[in-house]
N, C-alpha and C positions, 0 to 999 in steps of 0.2 A: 772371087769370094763375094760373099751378099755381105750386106750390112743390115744390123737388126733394126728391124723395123717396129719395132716395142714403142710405148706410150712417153712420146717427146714434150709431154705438157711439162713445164716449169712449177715448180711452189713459190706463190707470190702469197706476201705478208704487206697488209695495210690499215689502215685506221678509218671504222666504220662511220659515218655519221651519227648514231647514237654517242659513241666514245667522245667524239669533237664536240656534242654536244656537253657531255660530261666535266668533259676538261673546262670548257669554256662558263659553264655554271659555277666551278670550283675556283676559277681563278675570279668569277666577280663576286660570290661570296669573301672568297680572304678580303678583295680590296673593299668593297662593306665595311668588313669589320675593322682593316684597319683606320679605312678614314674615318666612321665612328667612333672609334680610339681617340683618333686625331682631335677630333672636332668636339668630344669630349672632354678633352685635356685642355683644350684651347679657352673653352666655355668657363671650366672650371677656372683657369690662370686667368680670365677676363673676370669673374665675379668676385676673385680674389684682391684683384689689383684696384678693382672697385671699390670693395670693403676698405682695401687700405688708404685711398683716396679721401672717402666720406669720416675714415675714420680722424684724418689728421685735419678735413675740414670744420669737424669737429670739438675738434681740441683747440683748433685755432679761434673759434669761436666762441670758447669758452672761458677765453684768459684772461685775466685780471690787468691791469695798468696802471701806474701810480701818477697819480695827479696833485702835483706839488713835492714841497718838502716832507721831511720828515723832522719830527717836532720830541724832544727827549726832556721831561721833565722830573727836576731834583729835590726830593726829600730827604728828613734827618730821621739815623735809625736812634734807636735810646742810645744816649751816649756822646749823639751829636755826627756821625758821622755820617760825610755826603754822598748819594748816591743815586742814580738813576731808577726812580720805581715806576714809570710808564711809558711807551711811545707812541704815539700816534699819526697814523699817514691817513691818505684819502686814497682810492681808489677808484675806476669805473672799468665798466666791461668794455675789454677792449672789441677792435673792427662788429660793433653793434651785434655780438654774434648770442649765444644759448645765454637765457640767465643765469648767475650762478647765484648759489646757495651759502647765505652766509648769516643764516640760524646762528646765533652765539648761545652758550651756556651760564654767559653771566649777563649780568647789567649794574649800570650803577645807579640804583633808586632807593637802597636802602639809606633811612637817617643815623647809620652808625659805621658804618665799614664798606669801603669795595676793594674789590669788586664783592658783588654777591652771587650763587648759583642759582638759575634759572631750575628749579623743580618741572622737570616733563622735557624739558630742551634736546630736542634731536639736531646736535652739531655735527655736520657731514664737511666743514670748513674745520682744516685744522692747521693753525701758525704753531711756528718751531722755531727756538733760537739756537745759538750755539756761540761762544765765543771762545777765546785761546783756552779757557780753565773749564770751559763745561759745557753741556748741551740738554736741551726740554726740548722732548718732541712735542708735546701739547698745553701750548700754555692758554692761560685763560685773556680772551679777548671780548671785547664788548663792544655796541655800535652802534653810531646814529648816523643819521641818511640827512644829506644835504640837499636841499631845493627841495624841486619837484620828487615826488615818491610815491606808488600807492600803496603806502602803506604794509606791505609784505617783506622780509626777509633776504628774497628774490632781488640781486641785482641785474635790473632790466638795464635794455638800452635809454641813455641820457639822463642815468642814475645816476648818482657818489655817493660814495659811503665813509664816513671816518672809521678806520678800524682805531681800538685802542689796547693794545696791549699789556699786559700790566705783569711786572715780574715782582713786584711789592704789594702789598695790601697799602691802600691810602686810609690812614682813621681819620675819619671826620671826626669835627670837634677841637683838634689840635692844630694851630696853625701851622702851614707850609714850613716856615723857617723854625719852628721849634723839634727841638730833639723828640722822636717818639712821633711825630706826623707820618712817617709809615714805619708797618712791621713786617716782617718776614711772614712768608707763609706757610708757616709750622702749625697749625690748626691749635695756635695756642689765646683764641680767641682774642686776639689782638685784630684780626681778620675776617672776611668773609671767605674770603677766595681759596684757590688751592693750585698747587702744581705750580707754581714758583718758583722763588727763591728763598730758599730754606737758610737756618742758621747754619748749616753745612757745609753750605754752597757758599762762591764768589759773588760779591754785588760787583757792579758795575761802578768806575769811579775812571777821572779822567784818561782822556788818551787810548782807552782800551778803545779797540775795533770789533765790531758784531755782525752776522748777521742772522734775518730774517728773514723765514718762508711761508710762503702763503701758499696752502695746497689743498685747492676746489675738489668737488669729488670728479668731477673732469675738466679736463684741460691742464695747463703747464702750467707749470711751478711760478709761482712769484716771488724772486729773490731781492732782495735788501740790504745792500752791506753796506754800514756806515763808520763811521769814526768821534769818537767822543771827542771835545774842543779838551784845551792842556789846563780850563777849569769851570769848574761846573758851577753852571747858572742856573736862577729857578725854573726857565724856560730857553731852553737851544733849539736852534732853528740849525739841524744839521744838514742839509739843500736837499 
């Protein structure tokens, strides 16, 4: 018997060199785009971490720091009764960093009443008290600069500034130890000032504990918490 002798070629299937080539441009394009991905998420999370670095060096440079005691002194309302109507600290900027801004709204220059309101004062410095019976987010503070100054607002590096804060009006013209040397401030022209402590409100009298904030338009907070002695003198020196 014969054996056919028909067409013995094979079907062979393979992968051209254009195709290899295709394949091979496709896989370095994805990896492109991924490592641009990459390196874009990277870049971004570096410029982030950055921000938040300069941000907090920032803040740290712009902090307040109290230099000394804190000083609480006592007048009489009508009637005779004793109470704390101002405090006053010193402050400088701490680790030499940004100046801060401590524009006040009042001063005390008028011959009748302080504190008084600074007409045009752009205060971006705002103290807050709070104690067991109550709380002022903005009270009225005023301020002079110790030693060396030029003269500006701005506390620079190798500054001090006395802040004085006033939660009474002081009437000039009445002495300290008489009844009526300060009033509340009720806008009952007993006063200059305002945002106080109103007839409403709790005055301060022995033993109570307070504090006080001082909060720059940047940087952290300056807190103050002190305690009143078990009786009140015309001048306390509370450390």
């Amino acid at each position: 018997m014969s054996r056919s002798t028909g067409d013995t070629s094979r079907d062979q299937r393979g992968i051209t060199g254009l195709e290899t080539a295709i394949i091979l441009i496709a896989f370095v394009v994805v990896a492109s785009v991924f490592a641009f991905t990459v390196l874009s998420t990277g870049i971004f999370a570096s410029e982030r971490s950055k921000e938040t670095v300069f941000s907090g060096i920032e803040e740290a440079q712009s902090t307040l720091e109290p230099r000394g005691a804190v000083i609480a002194y006592k007048g009489l309302l009508t009637g005779g009764t004793s109470t704390v109507y101002k405090l006053s600290f010193v402050v400088s900027n701490a680790v030499a960093g940004e100046p801060v801004d401590l524009t006040p709204s009042y001063d005390t220059n008028d011959a009748a009443n302080d504190p008084d309101i600074i007409s045009g004062a752009k205060q971006v410095t705002v103290v807050s008290f709070t104690d067991k019976n109550q709380a002022f987010s903005d009270l009225p503070f005023s301020i002079k600069y110790l030693g060396d100054n030029d003269g500006d607002h701005l506390l620079e590096n190798n500054e001090k500034a006395e802040i004085t804060v006033w939660l009474l009006d002081r009437v000039t013209g009445i002495a300290i130890g008489t009844a009526g040397s300060v009033a509340y401030m009720d806008g009952s022209g007993d006063g200059g000032g305002g945002g106080g402590i109103t007839s409403s409100d709790t005055f301060l009298i022995a033993s109570d504990e307070f504090t006080l904030q001082v909060q720059p338009a940047n940087g952290a907070v300056l807190n103050i918490r002190r305690r009143l002695p078990t009786q009140l003198d015309t001048v306390m020196d509370l450390n």
